[in-house]
N, C-alpha and C positions, 0 to 999 in steps of 0.2 A: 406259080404266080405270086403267093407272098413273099419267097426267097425274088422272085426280080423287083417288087416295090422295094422293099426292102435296101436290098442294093443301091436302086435311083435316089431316095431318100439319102442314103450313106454319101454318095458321091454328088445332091444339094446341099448337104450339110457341112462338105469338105471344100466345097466351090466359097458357098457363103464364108465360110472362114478364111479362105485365101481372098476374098476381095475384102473384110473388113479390117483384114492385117495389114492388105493394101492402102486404104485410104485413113491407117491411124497413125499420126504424123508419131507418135509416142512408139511405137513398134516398129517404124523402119528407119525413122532419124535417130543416128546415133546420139547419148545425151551429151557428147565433146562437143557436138555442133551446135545446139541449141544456146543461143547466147544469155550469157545470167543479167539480171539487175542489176542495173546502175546503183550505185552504193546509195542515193535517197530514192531509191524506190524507182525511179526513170524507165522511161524506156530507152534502150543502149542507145549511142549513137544520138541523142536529141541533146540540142542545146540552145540551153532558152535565149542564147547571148547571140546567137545567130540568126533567131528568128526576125522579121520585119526588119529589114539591114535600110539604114538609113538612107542609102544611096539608092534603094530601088522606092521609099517613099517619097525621097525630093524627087527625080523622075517624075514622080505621080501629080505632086506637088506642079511643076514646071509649067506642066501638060496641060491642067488646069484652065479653062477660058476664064477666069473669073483672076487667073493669078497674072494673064497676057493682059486683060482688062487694067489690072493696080498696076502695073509696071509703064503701059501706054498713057495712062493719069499723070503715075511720074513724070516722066520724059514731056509729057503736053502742056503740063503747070509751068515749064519758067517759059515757053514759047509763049505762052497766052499772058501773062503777064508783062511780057516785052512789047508786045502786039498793044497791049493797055497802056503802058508807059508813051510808048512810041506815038499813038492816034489821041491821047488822051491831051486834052490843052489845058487842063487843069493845074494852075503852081499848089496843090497841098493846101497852103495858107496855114495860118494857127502855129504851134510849136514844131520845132524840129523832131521827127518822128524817122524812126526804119524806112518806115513805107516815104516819106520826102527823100531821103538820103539816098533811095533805091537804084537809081540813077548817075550816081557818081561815080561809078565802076561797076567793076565781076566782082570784088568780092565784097564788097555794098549789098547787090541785087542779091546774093549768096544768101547775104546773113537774112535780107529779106523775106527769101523765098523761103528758107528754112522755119524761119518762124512762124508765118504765114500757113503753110502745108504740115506745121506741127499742132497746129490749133485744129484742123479738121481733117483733111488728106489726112495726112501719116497715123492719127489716130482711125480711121475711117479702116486703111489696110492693116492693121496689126489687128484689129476688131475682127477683120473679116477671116485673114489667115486663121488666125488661131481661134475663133467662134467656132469656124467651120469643120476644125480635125476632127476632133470626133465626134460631136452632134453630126456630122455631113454622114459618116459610117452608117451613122444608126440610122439618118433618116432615108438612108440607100438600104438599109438592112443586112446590109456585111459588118456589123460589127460583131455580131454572135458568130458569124464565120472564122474572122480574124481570130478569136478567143479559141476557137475550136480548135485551130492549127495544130499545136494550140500556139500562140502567142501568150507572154505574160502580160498580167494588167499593166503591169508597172514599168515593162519595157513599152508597151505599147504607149502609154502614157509619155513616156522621155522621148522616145523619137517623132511624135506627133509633135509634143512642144517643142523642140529642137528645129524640126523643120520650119515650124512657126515660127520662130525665133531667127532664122536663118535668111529667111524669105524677107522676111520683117526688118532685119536689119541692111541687105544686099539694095532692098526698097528706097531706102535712108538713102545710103552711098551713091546709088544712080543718082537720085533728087540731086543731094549735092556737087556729083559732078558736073550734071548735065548742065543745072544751074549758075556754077563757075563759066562752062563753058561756053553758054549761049550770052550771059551776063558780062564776059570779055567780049567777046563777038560786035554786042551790042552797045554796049556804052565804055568800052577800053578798059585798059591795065591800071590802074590808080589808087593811092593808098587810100585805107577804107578811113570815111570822116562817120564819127560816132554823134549823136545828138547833142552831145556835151559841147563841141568844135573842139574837139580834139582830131586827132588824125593818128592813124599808125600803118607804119611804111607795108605795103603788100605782102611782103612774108611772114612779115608778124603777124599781121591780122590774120595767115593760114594756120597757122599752128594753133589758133585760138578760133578759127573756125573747127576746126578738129577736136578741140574739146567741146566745141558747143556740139557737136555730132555725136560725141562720147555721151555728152550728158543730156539730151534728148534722149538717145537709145535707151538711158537708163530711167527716162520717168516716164516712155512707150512700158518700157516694162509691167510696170503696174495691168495698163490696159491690157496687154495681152495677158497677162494672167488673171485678171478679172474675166476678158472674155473665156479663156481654155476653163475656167473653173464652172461659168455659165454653158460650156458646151459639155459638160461629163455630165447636165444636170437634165439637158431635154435632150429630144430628136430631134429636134427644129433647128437647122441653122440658124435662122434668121431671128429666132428669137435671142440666142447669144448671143448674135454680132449684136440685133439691137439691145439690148440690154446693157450691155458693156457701153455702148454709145450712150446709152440714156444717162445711164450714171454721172459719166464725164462730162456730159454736159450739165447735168442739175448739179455735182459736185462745183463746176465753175462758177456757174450761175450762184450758187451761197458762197463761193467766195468773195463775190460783189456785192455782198450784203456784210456792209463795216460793222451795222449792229450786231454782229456776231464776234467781235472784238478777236482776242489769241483763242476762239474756236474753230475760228479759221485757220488757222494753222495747221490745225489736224486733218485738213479736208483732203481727199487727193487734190493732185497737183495744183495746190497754195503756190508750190515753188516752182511752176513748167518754166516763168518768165526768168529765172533765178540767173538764165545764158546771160544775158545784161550784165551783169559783173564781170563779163570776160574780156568786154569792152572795155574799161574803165582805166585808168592808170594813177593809184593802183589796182589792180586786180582784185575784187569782190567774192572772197572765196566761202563766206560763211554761209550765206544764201544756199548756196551750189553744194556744201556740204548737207546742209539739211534736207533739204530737196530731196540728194542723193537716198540717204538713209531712210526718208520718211517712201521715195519708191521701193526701196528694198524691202523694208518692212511691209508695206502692202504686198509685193511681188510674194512673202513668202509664205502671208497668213492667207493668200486668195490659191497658191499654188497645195499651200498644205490640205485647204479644205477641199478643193480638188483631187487629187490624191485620197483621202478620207474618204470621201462621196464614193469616186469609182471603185476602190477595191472590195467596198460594201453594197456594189448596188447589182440588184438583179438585173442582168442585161438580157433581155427580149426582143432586140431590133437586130 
């Protein structure tokens, strides 16, 4: 009887050993096949430059009702202004003005509607685009997901503002076509007359629409990086977009305030109006320089402290 427990005992203990041999990855995987570290440490095969690949965030971006919303804006802004031009019996009166001249051509209504849709519209989508990348994450509560991937902060960061940037700029260019082409459509082909009663022959005035396009996009800049710096700071969309809007508009609102003498100067966009020199013959390029720089500088102290904030901040959404 003890020689057969015995036994059974021998041949559980020889069992147990053959399944613990079985399920120990260290004792049947050869160590050739076990793949080493990545020279900083990594796990093989990961790379951080591949993760969140821009073309699958624009995608996401596209898809967006709120980005089919800002594009439908676009596109309805110079119809509803031609509609107003068109029913409206009003002559203007007062000085020669954009908005009087509107009417005298496409690329009259152009420069109008640009200017016009760059004082609220086009700030309005660049706020919202870029407010919403990643405050929108966190307040859906996939941003700790995204992180997990892992994605890194700081790719995550560039291709969020990239697409914002992307979005924001394609925004522009419809505006401006659509607006050439409903603004021919509607009031013809004609050299654009500037306030001054100058005139300059139709393709001049495009090439100098084109910078005024170039340097719009560059004082949007600012906004959108004021907003994307207010979206790494809450969960709340709405509170970045609004924010970024507030600003810009109280920042204008003390631009109109002359008792503020060359304080004004420093304000953001002192210089949005700066396009007006493109007009002119000659060409007003000082303005447009400042302008230019003084959004840069904003763009990189509002992007840097963004940047700053996120790589530092505990993310819990």
């Amino acid at each position: 009887m003890t020689e057969r427990a015995t036994e059974d005992d021998a041949t559980q203990d020889a069992a147990a050993t053959e399944d613990a041999a079985a399920t120990t990855p260290a004792a049947t995987t050869p160590a050739a096949t076990i793949p080493a570290p990545a020279a900083d440490g990594g796990t093989p095969g990961y790379r951080p430059g591949a993760t969140l690949p821009f073309r699958a965030e624009l995608r996401r971006q596209v898809r967006r009702r709120r980005t089919a919303l800002a594009f439908g804006l676009v596109v309805a802004l110079p119809l509803v202004l031609v509609a107003a031009f068109t029913w409206g019996s009003g002559d203007g009166g007062g000085l020669p003005s954009y908005a009087a001249l509107a009417t005298f051509g496409g690329v009259n209504f152009t420069v109008f509607t640009l200017a016009t849709a760059a004082a609220l519209l086009l700030t309005l989508i660049v706020a919202l685009v870029c407010g919403d990348a990643v405050a929108g994450e966190a307040g859906w509560g996939s941003l700790r997901y995204l992180l997990a991937v892992p994605v890194p902060r700081a790719r995550l960061l560039g291709v969020k503002l990239a697409v914002g940037l992307a979005t924001s700029v394609v925004a522009l260019l419809v505006l401006a076509v659509t607006a050439l082409a409903v603004g021919t459509v509607a009031f013809g082909w004609h050299p654009l007359r500037t306030p001054r009663g100058d005139e300059l022959a139709a393709p001049d005035a495009l090439w100098r629409i084109a910078v005024m396009i170039g340097y719009l996009a560059v004082c949007l800049l600012l906004v959108a990086a004021l907003a994307f710096w207010f979206s790494v700071r809450t969960d709340a969309p709405l509170v970045a977009v609004g924010g970024a809007v507030l600003v810009v508009i109280v920042a204008n609102i003390l631009d109109a305030v002359e008792a503020l003498g060359e304080i004004r100067s420093l304000l953001p966009m002192h210089y949005a109006g700066a396009w007006r020199g493109l007009f002119t013959d000659p060409m007003q390029w000082e303005d447009l320089a400042k302008g230019s720089l003084s959004s840069l500088a904003y763009t990189a102290v509002f992007l840097g402290l963004a940047w700053w904030t996120f790589l530092r901040k505990d993310v819990l959404s």
